[in-house]
N, C-alpha and C positions, 0 to 999 in steps of 0.2 A: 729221653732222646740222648744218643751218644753223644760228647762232644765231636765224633767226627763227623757224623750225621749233618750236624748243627753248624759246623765248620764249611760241608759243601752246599748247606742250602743258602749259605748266605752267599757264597760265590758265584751260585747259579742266579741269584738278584740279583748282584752285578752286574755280571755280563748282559741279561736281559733289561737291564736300566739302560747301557750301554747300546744296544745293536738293534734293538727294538723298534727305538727312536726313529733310530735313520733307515732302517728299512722299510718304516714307514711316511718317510720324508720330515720328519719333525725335526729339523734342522734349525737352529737358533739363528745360524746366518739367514737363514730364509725368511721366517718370520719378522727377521731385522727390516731385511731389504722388501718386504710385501708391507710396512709401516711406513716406509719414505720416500719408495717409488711406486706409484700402479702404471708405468706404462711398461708392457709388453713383456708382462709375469700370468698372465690370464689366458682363458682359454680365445678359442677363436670360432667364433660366429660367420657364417655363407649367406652372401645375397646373391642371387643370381645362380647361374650356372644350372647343373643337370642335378645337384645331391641332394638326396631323398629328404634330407631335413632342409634345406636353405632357405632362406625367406626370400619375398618377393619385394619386400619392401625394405630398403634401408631404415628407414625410421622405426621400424616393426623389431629389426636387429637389434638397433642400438636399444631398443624400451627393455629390452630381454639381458644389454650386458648388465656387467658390473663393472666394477675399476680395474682397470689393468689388461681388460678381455680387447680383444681387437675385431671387429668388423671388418672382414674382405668383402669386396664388390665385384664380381664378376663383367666384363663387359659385355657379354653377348646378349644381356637382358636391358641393354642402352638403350635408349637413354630412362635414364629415373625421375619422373617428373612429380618432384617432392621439396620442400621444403621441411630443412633439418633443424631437430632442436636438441641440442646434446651438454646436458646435465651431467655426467659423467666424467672420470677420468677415462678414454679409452684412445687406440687409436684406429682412426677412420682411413682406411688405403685400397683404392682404388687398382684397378689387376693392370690400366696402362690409361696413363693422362691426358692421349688425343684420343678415346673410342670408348672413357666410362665416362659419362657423361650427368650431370645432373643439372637441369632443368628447372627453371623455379615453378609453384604450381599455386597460383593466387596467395601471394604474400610481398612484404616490402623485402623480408632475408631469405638469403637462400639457405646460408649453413651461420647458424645464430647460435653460440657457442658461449656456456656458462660456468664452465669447471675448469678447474687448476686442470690442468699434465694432458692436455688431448691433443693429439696428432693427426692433419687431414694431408693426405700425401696420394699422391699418382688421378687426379681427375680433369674434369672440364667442368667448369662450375660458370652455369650461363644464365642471361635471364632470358625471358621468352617476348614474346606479344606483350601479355599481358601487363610486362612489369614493365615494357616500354609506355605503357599509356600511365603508368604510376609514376605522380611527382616525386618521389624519394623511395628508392632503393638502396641495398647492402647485397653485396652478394657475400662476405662470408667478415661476421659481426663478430668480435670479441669482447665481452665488456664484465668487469671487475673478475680477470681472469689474470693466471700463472703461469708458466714453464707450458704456453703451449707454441706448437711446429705448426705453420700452415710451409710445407713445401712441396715442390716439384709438380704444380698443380696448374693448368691454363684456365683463367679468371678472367672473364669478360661479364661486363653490365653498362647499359646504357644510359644508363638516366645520372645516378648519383657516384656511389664511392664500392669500390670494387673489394676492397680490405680495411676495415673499422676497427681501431682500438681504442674503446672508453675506461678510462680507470685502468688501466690493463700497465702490468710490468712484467721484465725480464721474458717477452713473448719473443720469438722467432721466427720472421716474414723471410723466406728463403728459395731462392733460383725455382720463381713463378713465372709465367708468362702474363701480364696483364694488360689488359687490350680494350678496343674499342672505341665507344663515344659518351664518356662516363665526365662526370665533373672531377673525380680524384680518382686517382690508381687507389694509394695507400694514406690515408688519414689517420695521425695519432696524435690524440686530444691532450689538452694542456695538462691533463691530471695523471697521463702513461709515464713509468722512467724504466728506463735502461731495456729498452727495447732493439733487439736487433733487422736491419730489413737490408737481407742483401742475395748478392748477384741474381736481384730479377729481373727482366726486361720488363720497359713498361713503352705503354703507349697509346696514342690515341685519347689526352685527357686534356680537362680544362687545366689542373694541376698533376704531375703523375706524382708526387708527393707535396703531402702537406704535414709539415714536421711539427708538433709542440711539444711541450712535458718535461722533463729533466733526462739527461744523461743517455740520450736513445742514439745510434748509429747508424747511418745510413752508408752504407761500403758497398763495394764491388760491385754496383748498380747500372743497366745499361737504359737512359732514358734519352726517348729520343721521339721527335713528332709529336709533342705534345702541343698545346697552346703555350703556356708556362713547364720548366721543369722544376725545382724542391721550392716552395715556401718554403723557407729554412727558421723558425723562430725558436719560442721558448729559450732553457738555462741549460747551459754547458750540451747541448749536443753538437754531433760529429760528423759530418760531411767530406768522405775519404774515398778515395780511390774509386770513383765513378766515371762512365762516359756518360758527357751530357751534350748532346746537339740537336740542333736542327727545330729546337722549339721555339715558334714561329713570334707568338704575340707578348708574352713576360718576359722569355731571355731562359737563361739556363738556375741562376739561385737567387732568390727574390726574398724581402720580407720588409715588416715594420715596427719589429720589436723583439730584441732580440738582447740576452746579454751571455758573454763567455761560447763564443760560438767557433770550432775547427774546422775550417774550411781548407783539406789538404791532399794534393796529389791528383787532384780531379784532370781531366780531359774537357773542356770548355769549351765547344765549336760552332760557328753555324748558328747561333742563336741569335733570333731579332727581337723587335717588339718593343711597346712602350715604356718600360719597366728603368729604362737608361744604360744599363749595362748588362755584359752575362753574370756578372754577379752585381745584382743593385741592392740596398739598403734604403730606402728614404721613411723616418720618421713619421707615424700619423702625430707625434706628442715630441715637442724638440730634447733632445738626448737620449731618444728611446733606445737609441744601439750605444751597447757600448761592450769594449771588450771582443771585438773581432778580430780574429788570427787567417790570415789567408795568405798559404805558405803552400811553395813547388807547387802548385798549378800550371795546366798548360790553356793558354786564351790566346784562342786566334779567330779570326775569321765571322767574328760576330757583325750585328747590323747596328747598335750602338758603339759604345766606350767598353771595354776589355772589362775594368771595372770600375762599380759609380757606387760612393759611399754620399749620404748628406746627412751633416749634423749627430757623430757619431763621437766616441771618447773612448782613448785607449786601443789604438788600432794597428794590429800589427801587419803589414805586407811586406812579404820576404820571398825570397826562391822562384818566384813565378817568371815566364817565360810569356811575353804580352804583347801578343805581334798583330798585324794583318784586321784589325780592329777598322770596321768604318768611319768612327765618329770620333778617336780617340781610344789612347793608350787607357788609361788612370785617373778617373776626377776624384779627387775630396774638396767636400766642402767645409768648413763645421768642424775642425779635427784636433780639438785639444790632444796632446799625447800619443801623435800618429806615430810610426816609426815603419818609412819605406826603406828595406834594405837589400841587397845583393839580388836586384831584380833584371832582365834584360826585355828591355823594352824598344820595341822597332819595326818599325814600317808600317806602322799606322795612320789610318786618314785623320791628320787632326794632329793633336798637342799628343806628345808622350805623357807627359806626367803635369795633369793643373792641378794645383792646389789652391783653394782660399779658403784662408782663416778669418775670425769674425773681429779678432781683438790684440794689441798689441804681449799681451801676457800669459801666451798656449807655447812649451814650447813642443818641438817637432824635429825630427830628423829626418833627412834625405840623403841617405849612405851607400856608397859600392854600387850603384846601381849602372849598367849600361845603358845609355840612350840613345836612339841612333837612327837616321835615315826616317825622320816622320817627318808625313807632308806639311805639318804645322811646328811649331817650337819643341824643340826638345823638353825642356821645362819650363813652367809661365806660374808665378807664384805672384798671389796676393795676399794681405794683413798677414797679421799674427807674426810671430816668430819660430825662426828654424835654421836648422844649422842642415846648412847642405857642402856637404864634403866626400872625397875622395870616389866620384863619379865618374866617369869616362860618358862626355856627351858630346858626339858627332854628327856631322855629317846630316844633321836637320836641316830642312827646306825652308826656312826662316830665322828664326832668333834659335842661339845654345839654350840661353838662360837668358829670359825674359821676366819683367819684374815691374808690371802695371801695379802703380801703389802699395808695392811691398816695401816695407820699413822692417827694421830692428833684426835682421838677421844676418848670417855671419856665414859666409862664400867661401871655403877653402878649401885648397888641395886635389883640386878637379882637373881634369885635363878638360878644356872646351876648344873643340879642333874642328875644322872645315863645316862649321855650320854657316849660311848666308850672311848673319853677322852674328858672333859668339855671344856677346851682352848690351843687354840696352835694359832700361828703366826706364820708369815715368816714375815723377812725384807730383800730386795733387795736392797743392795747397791755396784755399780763395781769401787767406788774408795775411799780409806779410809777418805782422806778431804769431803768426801759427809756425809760419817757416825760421821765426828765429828761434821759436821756443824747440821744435824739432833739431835745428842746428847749432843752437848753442845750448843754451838751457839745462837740454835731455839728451847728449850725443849720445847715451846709448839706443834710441831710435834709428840712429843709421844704419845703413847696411852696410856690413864689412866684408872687403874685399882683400882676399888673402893668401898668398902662394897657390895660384893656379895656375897651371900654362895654359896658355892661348898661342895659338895654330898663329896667327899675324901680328906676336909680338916683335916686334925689329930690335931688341934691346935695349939698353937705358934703365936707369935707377925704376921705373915706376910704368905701369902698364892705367892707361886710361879706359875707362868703361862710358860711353858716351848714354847720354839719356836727354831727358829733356825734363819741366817741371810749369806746371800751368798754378801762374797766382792769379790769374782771374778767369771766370770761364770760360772757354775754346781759347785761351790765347796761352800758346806754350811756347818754352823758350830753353833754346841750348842748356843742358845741365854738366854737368859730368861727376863720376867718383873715380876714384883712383885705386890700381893694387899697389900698393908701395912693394911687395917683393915677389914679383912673378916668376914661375921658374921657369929654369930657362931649357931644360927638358921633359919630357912628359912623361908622367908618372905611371908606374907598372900595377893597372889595377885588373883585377882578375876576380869572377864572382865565381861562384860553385856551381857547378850544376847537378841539382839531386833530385831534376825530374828523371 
C-alpha cells in the first residue's frame, strides 16, 4: 500500500470517528446529562385520547415507562378511577387540572410515589365513597423519595392527609389547590429536610399544615378556613411570606416543640381558637421551645393575644405590626433571653405587651417598640429581669408601664405620655426582713428608674412613680420610687417599617 494510499485512509477514520457519532446522537454531553437527570429526556407515553396506541389506563402507562419517559393524560377519558403506584423516575401530567381527574379505586393512597425525580403536574386528585368510609387515607404519599414536583394539581381527601412526606427531602409541594374535610392539607414527618411547600392554597382541614424535619420551608402559602393553620415544629424550619386567616379553632401557627424556628413576613388575621394566640407555642415538656425569631409579621384582628409564647428560651420579636387583637397584644411567659424590639403594637383588647419571667436572673430586652392606645396597660411586666428602654408608650387605657411584682429591672429612655396613669408598681413582700433584704442588703433587685419623659412631669430634680407594697396579706400600703433624672422633652423614637 502507497504511503499515500495509507495517508488518506487514516483520515477518512477520522473524520468518521468524528461525524458518525453525532449523527447518530452519541453525544457525550448527552449521555452525561441521561446519568443525572431522567426527568423529561424520554420518550412520551398517551392515556386517553383518540391515538391508535394510547393506553386506557394510567397505571398501564406508567408499568410500560422507563426513567425520564413522561406520561400524558388526556381528559376526555375522565375521570380515571385508579390508584397509582410509581416506582419510576418519570413525569405524570395531566392535559388540564380541573377536568383530568383521578379518583381513588378501593385503596388508602391515591398517587403513592417511591422514586427519586418524579413530577405529578396539571390534575384533580380526589377520594371517592369509598375512601370516605376508610379511617386513614393519603391521597398522594411520598416516602423515602428525592427531587420530586407535586404541582399545579387540585388535591382533595376527606378523611386523613391530602400530601404525605415520610423520610422524604428536597421535594417540592407547589401552587396546589387543597381542599376539603381532611385532618391535614400537607404533613411532613420529623425525618424530611429541606423540603419546599409553596404558594398553595389550602383549606378545609383540621391542620392545613403540619411541619417537622429539618430545614423545610413553608413560603408563599395561602391558608385559610381551616380549624388550625401551620403546626410549625421540628429544627430550623422557615415560615415566610404566607397569608394565614380565618382559621377558626388553633389560631393561624401553633406547636409544642420546636427549636431554631423563622417565623417572617406572614399576613396573620382573623384567627381564633384555643391555641392562646395567632401564633401560640406552649411547651408539652418546660423549655421545649427555644430559639424563636418572629420578625415583620402583620397580626391583627385575631380572637385571642396577637402572640402567646410559654416557657420558651432565646426569643427573638422584632418588626411586627400587632394591632386589633381581642385578648391582647404579646404574652410571654417563661422567657429567659427574650429580645422584644422595634415592634408597633396598638389597639388591642387587653395589655399590649405582658411579660412574666419566673426568676430574678433571665435577662430580657424591651427596645424601640411603639405602644399605644390598648384597652389595657401598655406594658404590665412581672419577675425576672429586663431592661426596657427607648419605647414610645402612649395613650393606653390604663397604666404605660405597669409592674405587679416586678423587681431588678432597669426603665429607661421611654417617653410614657398620655396613658390613664403612666407608672405604678406593686411590691409583694409577707415579711419585713424580706423587704429589708431586697432594700438594703441586695439593691440591685430594685427597679431603676431612668431618664424617661412622662407626659405629667411638672418639673423639679426627680419625677415620682407611685405604687404601693403589701407586707402582710391584702393589706397594701403607699409605696413610691423615684426617677432622679427625667427628661424634660420627649424623645425621637422611630421603628422601621419593613412589612
Amino acid at each position: 500500500m502507497s504511503r499515500r494510499s495509507l495517508a488518506f485512509g487514516l483520515c477518512f477514520l477520522l473524520i468518521c470517528s468524528v461525524f458518525i457519532p453525532m449523527s447518530l446522537g452519541f453525544n457525550v454531553k448527552v449521555l452525561k446529562i441521561e446519568q443525572s437527570s431522567n426527568i423529561g429526556i424520554g420518550k412520551t407515553l398517551y392515556v386517553g385520547g383518540n391515538g391508535l396506541y394510547n393506553y386506557t389506563k394510567i397505571q398501564d402507562a406508567i408499568d410500560n415507562a422507563s426513567n425520564g419517559d413522561t406520561v400524558y393524560v388526556f381528559n376526555n377519558s375522565s375521570p380515571y378511577y385508579e390508584n397509582l403506584e410509581i416506582y419510576i423516575s418519570i413525569n405524570l401530567i395531566g392535559e388540564d387540572r380541573d377536568t383530568t381527574v383521578i379518583y381513588c379505586n378501593f385503596s388508602e393512597t391515591i398517587v403513592d410515589i417511591h422514586a427519586d425525580s418524579v413530577m405529578v403536574s396539571g390534575f384533580t386528585i380526589k377520594s371517592c365513597e369509598v375512601m370516605e368510609r376508610q379511617p386513614y387515607t393519603i391521597a398522594v404519599k411520598i416516602k423515602n423519595c428525592e427531587n420530586v414536583v407535586i404541582k399545579n394539581n387540585n388535591i382533595l381527601t376527606y378523611k386523613d392527609t391530602a400530601v404525605s412526606l415520610e423520610d422524604s427531602s428536597n421535594n417540592r409541594i407547589q401552587d396546589n389547590v387543597i381542599s376539603e374535610n381532611g385532618r391535614v392539607g400537607i404533613g411532613i414527618g420529623q425525618d424530611s429536610f429541606f423540603n419546599n411547600i409553596s404558594g398553595n392554597e389550602i383549606y378545609g382541614y383540621e391542620h392545613a399544615i403540619e411541619l417537622g424535619g429539618v430545614y423545610n420551608t413553608i413560603y408563599g402559602n395561602y391558608i385559610h378556613d381551616n380549624l388550625g393553620g401551620i403546626k410549625g415544629e421540628g429544627i430550623r424550619n422557615r415560615i415566610i411570606n404566607n397569608i394565614i386567616t380565618n382559621n377558626t379553632h388553633e389560631g393561624g401557627i401553633m406547636g409544642n416543640q420546636v427549636d431554631d424556628i423563622l417565623i417572617s413576613k406572614n399576613i396573620i388575621t382573623n384567627n381564633g381558637g384555643i391555641s392562646g394566640g395567632s401564633i401560640s407555642y406552649f411547651p408539652e415538656v418546660e423549655w421545649a421551645i427555644n430559639n424563636i425569631s418572629i420578625i415583620d409579621n402583620y397580626i391583627s384582628g385575631n380572637k385571642k393575644f396577637g402572640i402567646f409564647l410559654w416557657s420558651h428560651v432565646n426569643t427573638v420579636i422584632s418588626g411586627n405590626i400587632i394591632t386589633n387583637n381581642e385578648k391582647g397584644g404579646l404574652y410571654l411567659s417563661g422567657s429567659p433571653n427574650c429580645h422584644v424590639t422595634n415592634n408597633q403594637i396598638s389597639n388591642n383588647n387587653g395589655i399590649g405587651l405582658e411579660f412574666k419571667g419566673y426568676s430574678y436572673d433571665v435577662d430580657n430586652l424591651i427596645s424601640n417598640n411603639h405602644i399605644s392606645n390598648n384597652s389595657g396597660s401598655g406594658l404590665s411586666f412581672t419577675g425576672g429581669k429586663v431592661q426596657i428602654t427607648d419605647n414610645h408608650i402612649s395613650d393606653n387605657k390604663e397604666y404605660g408601664i405597669y409592674f405587679p411584682h416586678g423587681l431588678a429591672s432597669v426603665i429607661a429612655g421611654n417617653n410614657i405620655v398620655d396613658n390613664s396613669i403612666n407608672a405604678f408598681f406593686v411590691i409583694e413582700v409577707l415579711f419585713i426582713a424580706i423587704l429589708i433584704n431586697i432594700l438594703v442588703q441586695y439593691p440591685f433587685y430594685r427597679n431603676t428608674w431612668y431618664a424617661n419623659y412622662y407626659s405629667d412631669y411638672n418639673g423639679g430634680r426627680f419625677y415620682i412613680i407611685h405604687g404601693r407594697i403589701c407586707l402582710l396579706i391584702n393589706y397594701y400600703f403607699p409605696w413610691f420610687a423615684f426617677d432622679w433624672r427625667p427628661a424634660k422633652e420627649p424623645y425621637d423614637i422611630e421603628i422601621v417599617d419593613r412589612i
